[in-house]
N, C-alpha and C positions, 0 to 999 in steps of 0.2 A: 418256876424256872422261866428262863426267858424266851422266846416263842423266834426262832430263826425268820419267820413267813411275814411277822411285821420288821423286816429289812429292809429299809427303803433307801437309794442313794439320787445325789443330782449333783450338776454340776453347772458354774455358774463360773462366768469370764469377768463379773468385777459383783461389788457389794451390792451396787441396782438392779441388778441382774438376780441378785441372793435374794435380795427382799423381795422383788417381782413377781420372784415364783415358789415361796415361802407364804406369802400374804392370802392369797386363796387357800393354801390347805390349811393354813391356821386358822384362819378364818371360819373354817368349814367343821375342823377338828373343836375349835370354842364352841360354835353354835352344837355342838354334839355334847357338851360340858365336859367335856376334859379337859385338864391341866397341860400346857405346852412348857417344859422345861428346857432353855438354852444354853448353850456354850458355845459363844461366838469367839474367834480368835483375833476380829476387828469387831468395834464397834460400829454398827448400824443404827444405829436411832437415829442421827437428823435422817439416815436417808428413809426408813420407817415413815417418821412425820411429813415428809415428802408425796410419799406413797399414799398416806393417810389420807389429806390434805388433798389431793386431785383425784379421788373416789368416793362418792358419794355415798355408796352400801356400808364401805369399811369408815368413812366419818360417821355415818349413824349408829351404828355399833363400836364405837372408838372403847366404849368403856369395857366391855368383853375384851379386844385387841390390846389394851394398854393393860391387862394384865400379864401379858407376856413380855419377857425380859431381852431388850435388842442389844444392851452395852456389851461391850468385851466383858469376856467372865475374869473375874477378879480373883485370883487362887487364894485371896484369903479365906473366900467364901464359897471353894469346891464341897467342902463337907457339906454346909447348909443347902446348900443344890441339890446333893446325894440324898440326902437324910426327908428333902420333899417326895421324890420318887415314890410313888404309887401304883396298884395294878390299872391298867388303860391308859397311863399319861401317856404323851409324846413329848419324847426328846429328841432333838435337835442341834444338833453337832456339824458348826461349819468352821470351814478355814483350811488351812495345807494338809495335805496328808501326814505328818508327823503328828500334828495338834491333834486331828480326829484318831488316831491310832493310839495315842495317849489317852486322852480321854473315854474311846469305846472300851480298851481296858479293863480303866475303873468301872465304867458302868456298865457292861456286862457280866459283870459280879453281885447284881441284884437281883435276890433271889423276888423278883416280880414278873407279869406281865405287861410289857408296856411297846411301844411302837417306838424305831430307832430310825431316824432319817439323815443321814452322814451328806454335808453339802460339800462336793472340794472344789476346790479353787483349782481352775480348767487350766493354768499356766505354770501351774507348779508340776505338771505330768510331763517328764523328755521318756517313759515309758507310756507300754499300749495300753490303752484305759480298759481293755478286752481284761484282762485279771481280773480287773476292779468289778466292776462288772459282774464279772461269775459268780460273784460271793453275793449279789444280791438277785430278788425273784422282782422287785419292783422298783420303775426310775422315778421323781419329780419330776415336770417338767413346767416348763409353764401352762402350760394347759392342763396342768391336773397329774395324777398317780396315773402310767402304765405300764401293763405288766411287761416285762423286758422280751421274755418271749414272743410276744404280741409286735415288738418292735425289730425283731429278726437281728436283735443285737449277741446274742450266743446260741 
């Protein structure tokens, strides 16, 4: 069943900003061997190879990082995505809150263990982000995962 405690959310004001602070914990999640599973709602890759490309840690390990998936998900291929899901991967879920609420959906119906990181897009909220919030115990940020409580955010 799925574990509420790996809940992680973050929020990012444009796609640079997504991958910025996306790149360290994948990064860090691969060198752990685990799978990082994506559903992005825009595509990121040039800005990925961008990223890559002016870091010398994440260029030396490109081949670990370049198994993760930056394109917009392609709904032909939501099943094949599902059907990868594992106990321990991380998935990763960015874009508007409609797209992420869609997708957490389907994927919280696997009967797995796995870590869930919801990235939204900071421009799409004219509500308090204080909700959104509640529902999780840990933020992204760019400096790494903290606990929310620790952040005096609820």
């Amino acid at each position: 069943m799925y574990n509420l405690e790996n809940k992680i959310c973050g929020f990012n004001v444009n796609e640079f900003h997504l991958v910025t602070m996306l790149m360290p914990y994948i990064y860090e999640v691969v060198n752990e061997g685990k799978k990082v599973i994506t559903f992005f709602e825009k595509d990121v890759e040039e800005i990925y190879k961008k990223v890559l490309n002016i870091n010398s840690v994440y260029w030396k390990n490109k081949e670990k990082l370049n198994t993760v998936d930056w394109k917009k998900i392609n709904i032909d291929k939501l099943s094949e995505k599902f059907s990868d899901v594992n106990d321990n991967d991380v998935i990763v879920i960015a874009g508007k809150k409609n797209f992420i609420e869609k997708i957490n959906t389907l994927v919280l119906n696997f009967h797995t263990n796995f870590t869930l990181v919801n990235c939204y897009e900071i421009d799409d909220f004219n509500e308090n982000l204080e909700n959104i919030i509640k529902s999780y115990s840990k933020i992204l940020c760019t400096n790494g995962i903290r606990e929310i409580k620790e952040l005096y955010l609820i």
